[in-house]
N, C-alpha and C positions, 0 to 999 in steps of 0.2 A: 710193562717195562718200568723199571724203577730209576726214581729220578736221582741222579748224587747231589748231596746236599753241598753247595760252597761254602768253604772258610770263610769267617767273618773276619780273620788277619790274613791276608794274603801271606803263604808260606814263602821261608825264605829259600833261597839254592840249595845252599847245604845246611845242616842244621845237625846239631851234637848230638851224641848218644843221650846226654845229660838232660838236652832239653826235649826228645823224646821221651824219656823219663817223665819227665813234670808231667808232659803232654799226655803221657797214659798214666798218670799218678801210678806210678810201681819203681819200687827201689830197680835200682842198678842191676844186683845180683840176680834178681828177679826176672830183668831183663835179658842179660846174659844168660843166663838156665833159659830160655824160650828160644835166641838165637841158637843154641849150642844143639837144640831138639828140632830146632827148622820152621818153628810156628812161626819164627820172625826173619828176614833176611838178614844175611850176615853184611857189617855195615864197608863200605868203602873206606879206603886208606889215602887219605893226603901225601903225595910224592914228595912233599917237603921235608915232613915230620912225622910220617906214619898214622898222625891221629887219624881216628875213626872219627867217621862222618854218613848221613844219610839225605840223599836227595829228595827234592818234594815230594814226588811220585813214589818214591819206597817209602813215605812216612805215609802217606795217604795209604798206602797197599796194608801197612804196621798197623795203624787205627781202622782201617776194615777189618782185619782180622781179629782186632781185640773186641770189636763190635757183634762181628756175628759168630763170633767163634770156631771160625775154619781159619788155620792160620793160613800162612800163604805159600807150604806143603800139599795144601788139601786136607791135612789131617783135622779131625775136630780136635778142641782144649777148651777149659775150661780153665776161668782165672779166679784168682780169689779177691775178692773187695779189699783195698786198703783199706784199714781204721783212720778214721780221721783221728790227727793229734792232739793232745791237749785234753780226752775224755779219762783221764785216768779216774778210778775210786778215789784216790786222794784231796784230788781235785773237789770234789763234790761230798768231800767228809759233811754230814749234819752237823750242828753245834751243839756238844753235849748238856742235855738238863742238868743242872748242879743247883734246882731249887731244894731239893733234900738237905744235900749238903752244906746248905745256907742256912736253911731251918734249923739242923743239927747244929750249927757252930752258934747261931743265937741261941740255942740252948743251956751252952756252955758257956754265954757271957760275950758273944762276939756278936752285938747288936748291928753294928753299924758295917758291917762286913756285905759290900756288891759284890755282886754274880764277875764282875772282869774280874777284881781281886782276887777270888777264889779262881779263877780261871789261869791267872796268871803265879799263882800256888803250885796250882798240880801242875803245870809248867816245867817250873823251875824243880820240884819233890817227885817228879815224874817223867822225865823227857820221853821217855820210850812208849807213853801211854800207861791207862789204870788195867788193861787186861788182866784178867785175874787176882786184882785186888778186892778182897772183901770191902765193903763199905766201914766200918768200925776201923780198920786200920786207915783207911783212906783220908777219915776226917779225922782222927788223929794224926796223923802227921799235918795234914792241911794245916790244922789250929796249933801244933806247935809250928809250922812254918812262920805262917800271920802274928803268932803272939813275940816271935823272935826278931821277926820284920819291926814291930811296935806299931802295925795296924790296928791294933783293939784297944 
């Protein structure tokens, strides 16, 4: 016999689509495409204002069936994991080496030249990023950048 786990917030009467949503971390539309296929019951209507709405017991029946994956048809489904936000590649860009390009510009007479300055060079000589920039053209424009600035 299997035991039901209780909420550790006692649920409320009615409770929104929206915050069903939260509850099974899944967009809206997501939501809707599951009601519209019967994995999930389709929700109640407020005689006021028509909004949808869902009672404890249909949310509990909702979060069973996203649990065991029998929705509450009978049919099996299968859900896909939200991505947590915020993990973009962007997000977690490396900081690019530009010791080369330091080396090279003190070569050329730009002694006193740090790694932010030069950072903040290809910057401003580069917004889109060095993709497919050779190195030679790179730190030439850097260093007429810097020498234009009156950093050297």
């Amino acid at each position: 016999m299997a035991v039901q786990q209780k909420l550790e917030n006692p649920m409320k009467a009615a409770v929104s689509v929206s915050s069903v949503c939260r509850l099974l971390k899944m967009s809206r539309s997501q939501f809707y495409f599951h009601v519209r296929r019967g994995t999930f019951s389709t929700p109640l209507r407020l005689p006021s204002n028509q909004r949808p709405f869902y009672t404890a017991s249909m949310v509990e029946d909702i979060i069973k069936a996203r649990e065991t994956g029998i929705g509450v048809n009978g049919e099996f489904v299968l859900f896909y994991e939200r991505q947590p936000t915020g993990t973009k590649t962007e997000d977690k860009k490396p900081k690019a080496d530009h010791t080369a390009l330091v080396e090279g510009l003190s070569l050329l007479g730009l002694t006193s030249v740090t790694t932010e300055q030069v950072e903040a060079a290809i910057a401003a000589c580069f917004p889109k990023g060095t993709n497919g920039q050779d190195e030679a053209s790179l730190l030439r424009t850097v260093f007429r950048h810097l020498k234009r600035a009156g950093t050297a």
